[in-house]
C-alpha positions as CSV (number, residue, x, y, z in Angstrom):
1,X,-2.2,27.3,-96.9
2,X,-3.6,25.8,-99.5
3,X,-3.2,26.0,-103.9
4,X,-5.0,25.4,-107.1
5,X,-4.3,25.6,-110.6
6,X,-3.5,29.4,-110.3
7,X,-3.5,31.0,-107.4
8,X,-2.6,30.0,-103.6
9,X,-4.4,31.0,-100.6
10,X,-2.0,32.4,-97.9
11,X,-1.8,34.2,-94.9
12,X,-0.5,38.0,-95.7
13,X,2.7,39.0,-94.7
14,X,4.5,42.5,-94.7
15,X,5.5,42.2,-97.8
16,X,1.6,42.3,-98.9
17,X,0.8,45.6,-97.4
18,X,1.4,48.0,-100.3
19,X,-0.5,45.5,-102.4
20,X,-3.8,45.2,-99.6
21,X,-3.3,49.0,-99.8
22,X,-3.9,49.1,-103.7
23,X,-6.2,46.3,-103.9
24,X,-8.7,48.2,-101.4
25,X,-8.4,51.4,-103.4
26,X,-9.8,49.6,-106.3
27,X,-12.1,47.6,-105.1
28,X,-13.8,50.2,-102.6
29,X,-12.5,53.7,-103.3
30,X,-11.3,54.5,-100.2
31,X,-8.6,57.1,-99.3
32,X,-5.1,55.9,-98.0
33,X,-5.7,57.7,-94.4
34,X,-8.8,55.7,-94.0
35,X,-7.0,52.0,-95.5
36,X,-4.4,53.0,-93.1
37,X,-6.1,53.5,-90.0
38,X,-8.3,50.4,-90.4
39,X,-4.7,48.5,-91.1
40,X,-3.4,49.5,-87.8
41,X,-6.6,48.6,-85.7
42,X,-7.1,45.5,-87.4
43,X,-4.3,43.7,-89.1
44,X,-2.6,41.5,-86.8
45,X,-0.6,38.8,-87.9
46,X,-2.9,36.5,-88.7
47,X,-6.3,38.5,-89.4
48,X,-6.2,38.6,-93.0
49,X,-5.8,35.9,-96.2
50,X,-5.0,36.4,-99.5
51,X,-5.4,35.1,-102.8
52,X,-1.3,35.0,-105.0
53,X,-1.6,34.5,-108.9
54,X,0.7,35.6,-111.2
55,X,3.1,36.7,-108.5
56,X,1.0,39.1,-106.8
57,X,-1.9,39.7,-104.4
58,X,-5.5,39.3,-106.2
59,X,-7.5,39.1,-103.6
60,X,-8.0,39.2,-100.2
61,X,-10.3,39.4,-96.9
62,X,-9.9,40.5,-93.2
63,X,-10.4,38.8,-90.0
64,X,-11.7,40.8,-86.9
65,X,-11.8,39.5,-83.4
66,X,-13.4,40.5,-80.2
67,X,-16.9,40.4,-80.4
68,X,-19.7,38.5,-78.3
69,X,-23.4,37.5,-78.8
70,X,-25.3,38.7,-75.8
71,X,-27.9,35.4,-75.6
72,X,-29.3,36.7,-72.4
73,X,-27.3,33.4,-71.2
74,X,-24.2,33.4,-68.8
75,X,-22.1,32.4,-71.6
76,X,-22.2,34.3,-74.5
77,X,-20.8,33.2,-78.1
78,X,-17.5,34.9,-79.2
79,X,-17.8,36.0,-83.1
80,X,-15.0,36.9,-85.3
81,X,-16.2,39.3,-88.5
82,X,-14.9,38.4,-91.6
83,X,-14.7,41.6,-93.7
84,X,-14.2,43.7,-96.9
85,X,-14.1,40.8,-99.4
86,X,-12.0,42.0,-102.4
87,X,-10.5,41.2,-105.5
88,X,-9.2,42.6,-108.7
89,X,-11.1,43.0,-111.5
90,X,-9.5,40.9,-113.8
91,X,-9.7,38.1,-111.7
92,X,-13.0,37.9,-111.0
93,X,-15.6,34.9,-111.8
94,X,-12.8,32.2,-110.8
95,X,-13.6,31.4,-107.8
96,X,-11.2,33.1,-106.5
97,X,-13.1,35.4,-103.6
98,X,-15.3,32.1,-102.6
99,X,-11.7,30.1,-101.7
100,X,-10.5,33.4,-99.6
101,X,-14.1,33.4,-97.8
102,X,-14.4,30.0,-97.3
103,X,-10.8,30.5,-95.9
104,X,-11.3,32.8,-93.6
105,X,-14.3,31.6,-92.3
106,X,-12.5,28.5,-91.3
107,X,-9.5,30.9,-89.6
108,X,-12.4,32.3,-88.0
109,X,-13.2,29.1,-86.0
110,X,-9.8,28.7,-84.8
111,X,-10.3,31.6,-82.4
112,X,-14.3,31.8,-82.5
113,X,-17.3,29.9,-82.1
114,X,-19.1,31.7,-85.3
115,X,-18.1,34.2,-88.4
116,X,-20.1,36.6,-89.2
117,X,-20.4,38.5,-92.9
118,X,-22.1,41.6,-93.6
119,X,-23.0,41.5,-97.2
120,X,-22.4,45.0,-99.1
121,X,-25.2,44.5,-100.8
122,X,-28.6,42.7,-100.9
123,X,-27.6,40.9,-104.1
124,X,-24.6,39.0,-102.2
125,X,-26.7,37.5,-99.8
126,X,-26.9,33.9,-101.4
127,X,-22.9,34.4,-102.2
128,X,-22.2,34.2,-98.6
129,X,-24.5,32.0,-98.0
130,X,-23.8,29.4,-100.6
131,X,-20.0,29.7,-99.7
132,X,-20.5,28.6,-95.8
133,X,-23.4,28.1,-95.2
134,X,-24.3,31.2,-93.6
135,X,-27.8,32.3,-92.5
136,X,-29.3,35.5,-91.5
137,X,-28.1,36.2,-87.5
138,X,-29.0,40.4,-87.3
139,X,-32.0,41.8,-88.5
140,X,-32.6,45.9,-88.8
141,X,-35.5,48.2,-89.2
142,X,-34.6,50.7,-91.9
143,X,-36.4,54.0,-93.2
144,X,-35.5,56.7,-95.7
145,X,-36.4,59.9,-94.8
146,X,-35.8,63.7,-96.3
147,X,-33.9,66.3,-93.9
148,X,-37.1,68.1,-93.4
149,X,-39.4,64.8,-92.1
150,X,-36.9,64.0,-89.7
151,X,-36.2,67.3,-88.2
152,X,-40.0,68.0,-87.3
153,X,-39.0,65.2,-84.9
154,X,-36.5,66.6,-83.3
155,X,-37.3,67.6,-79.6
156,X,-33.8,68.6,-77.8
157,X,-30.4,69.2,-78.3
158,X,-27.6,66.8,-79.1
159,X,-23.7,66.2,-78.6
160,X,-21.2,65.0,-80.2
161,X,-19.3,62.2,-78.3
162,X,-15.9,60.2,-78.5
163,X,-15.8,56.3,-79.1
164,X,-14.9,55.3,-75.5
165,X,-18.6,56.6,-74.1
166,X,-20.7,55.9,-76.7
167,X,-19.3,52.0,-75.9
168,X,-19.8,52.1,-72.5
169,X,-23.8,54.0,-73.3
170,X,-24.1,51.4,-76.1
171,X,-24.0,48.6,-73.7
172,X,-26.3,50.4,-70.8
173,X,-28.9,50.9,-73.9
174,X,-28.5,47.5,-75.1
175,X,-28.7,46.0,-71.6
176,X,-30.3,42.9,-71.7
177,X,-31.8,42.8,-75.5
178,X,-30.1,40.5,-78.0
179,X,-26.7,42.1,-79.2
180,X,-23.3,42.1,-80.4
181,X,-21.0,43.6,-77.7
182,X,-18.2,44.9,-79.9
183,X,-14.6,45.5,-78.9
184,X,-13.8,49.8,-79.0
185,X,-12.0,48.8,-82.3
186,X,-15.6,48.6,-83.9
187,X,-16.6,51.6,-82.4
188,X,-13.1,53.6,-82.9
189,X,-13.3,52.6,-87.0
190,X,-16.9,54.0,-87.1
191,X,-15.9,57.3,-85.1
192,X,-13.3,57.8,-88.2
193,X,-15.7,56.4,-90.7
194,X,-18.4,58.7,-90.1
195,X,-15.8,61.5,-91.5
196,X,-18.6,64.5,-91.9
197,X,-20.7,62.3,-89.9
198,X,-19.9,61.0,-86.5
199,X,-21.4,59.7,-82.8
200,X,-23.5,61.5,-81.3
201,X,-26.2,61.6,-77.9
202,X,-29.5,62.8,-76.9
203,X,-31.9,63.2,-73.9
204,X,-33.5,60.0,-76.1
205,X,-30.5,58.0,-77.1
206,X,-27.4,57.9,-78.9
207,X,-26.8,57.5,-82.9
208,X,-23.5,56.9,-85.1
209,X,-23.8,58.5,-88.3
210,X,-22.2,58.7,-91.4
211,X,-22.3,61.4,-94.4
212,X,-21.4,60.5,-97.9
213,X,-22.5,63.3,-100.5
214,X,-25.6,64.6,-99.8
215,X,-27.2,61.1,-98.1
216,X,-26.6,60.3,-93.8
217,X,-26.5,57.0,-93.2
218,X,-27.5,56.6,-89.1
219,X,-26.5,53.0,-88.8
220,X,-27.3,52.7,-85.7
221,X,-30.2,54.8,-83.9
222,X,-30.7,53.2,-80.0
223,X,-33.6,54.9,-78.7
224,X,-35.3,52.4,-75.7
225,X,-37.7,54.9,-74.6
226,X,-38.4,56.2,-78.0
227,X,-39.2,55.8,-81.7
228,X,-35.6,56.6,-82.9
229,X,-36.5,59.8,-84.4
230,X,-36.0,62.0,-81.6
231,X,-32.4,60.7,-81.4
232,X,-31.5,60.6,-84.7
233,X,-32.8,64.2,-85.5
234,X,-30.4,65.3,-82.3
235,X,-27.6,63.8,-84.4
236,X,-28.7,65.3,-87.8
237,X,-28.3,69.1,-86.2
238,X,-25.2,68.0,-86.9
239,X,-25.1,66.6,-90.2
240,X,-26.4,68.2,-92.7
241,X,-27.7,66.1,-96.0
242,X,-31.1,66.1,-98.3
243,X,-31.8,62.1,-97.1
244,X,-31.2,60.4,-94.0
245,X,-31.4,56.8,-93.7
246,X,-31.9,55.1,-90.2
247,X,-31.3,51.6,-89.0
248,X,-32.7,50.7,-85.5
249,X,-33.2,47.4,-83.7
250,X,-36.5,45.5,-84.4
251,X,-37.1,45.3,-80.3
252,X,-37.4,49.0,-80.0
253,X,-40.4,50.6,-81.5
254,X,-40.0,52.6,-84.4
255,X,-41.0,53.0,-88.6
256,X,-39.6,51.8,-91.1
257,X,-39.1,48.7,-93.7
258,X,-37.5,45.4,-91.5
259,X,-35.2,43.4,-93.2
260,X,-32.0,40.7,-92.5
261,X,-28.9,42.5,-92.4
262,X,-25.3,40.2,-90.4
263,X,-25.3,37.0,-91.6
264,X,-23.2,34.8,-89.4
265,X,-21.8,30.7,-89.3
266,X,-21.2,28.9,-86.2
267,X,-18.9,25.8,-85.6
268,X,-21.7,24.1,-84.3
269,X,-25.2,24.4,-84.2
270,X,-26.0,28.0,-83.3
271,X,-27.8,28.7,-79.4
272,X,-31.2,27.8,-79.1
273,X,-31.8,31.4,-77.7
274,X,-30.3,33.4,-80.7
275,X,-33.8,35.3,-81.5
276,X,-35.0,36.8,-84.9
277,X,-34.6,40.3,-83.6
278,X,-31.0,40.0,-82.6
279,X,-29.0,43.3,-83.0
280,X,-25.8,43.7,-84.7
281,X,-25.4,47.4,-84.8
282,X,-22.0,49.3,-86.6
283,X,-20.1,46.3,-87.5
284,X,-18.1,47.6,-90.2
285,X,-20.9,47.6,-92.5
């Protein structure tokens, strides 16, 4: 694709896949089952580039495809995700991650009419957006809470569900607010994801949660008829931790601190309609 004075930016081949394996082990901890299983929804043969320098693979990012930008307008924007930016240690501060970004973000626009980023952290913001120009598209509504604030809120049963309906309630709940429609792919990596976690519905809503240690992340609480918190303690029956933290959409009521959260690029200028409460929900965050 493209070189510079020490590494060459490529698409990945099989060869690479032990090495994409390794890399995100070091750079994001995860266990092989869970590498594996995002490998074999998403790595097609031309949704990831890499970084080559000294012979090997120092970086590299993924490509994901399939999603739209519900505008409220008959035609809705396709947006490809460009996701888990990674490279080795001793390779960092070179540039190197920038050119495999700025890379992908341009793949992106072969197939899509914007790429969309979801920073790991809040610090990485102006990374992403110095690289491409990126601004804030998905905005959330956030609040930490301890097991026992939001179980007082809790007023009726829950149940675990599979990825296929809580798509297809996603979309009915969603219904004509500002949203990413995501491809089952999305929603069949967060199902594995949530591990301890997992998605879950309610009399109030639906919720997909994930538990790490003793902290649930809900990142995404739908509640249309509620505050959230009804929902969100249906799905905590279920998972047990000392703090809960809940992400809802800004156009449903609800607590807690709001805050940008997708950024996203576009090819050209981005719809007129796009509004500041737009919705991104579980995008492989």
């Amino acid at each position: 694709m493209s070189d510079t004075n020490d590494f060459i930016l490529r698409p990945w081949t099989a060869a690479d896949r032990e090495q994409l394996k390794a890399l995100w082990q070091t750079a994001f901890g995860d266990d092989e089952d869970y590498i594996s299983n995002f490998h074999d929804l998403f790595l097609t043969a031309d949704g990831c580039i890499v970084a080559q320098a000294d012979g090997k693979v120092v970086s590299a990012m993924y490509i994901l495809d399939g999603a739209k930008l519900f505008t409220g307008r008959k035609t809705m924007p396709s947006a490809a995700y460009t996701y888990a930016l990674a490279t080795l240690p001793e390779y960092r501060n070179r540039g190197i991650g920038s050119a495999v970004y700025k890379a992908c973000v341009q793949a992106a626009y072969k197939r899509a009419d914007a790429a969309c980023v979801l920073p790991a952290e809040a610090g990485l913001y102006p990374f992403y957006e110095n690289a491409s120009g990126a601004k804030p598209l998905s905005y959330i509504r956030e609040i930490r809470m301890t097991r026992e604030e939001l179980m007082s809120h809790r007023d009726g049963a829950g149940a675990r569900i599979g990825s296929l309906e809580y798509s297809g309630l996603r979309e009915v709940l969603l219904g004509g607010m500002p949203h990413a429609s995501l491809p089952i792919e999305f929603i069949d990596l967060e199902e594995y994801q949530a591990r301890d976690g997992g998605l879950f519905m309610s009399g109030s809503g639906i919720a997909a949660a994930e538990v790490e240690g003793n902290v649930c992340r809900m990142v995404e609480v739908l509640d249309p008829d509620g505050d959230g918190l009804a929902a969100a303690a249906a799905a905590a029956a279920y998972c047990p931790a000392e703090e809960y933290i809940l992400r809802t959409p800004l156009f449903f009521d609800g607590p807690g601190e709001e805050r940008p959260f997708m950024l996203a690029s576009f090819q050209a200028a981005p719809p007129r309609s796009l509004p500041d409460d737009f919705w991104g929900g579980p995008a492989c965050d």
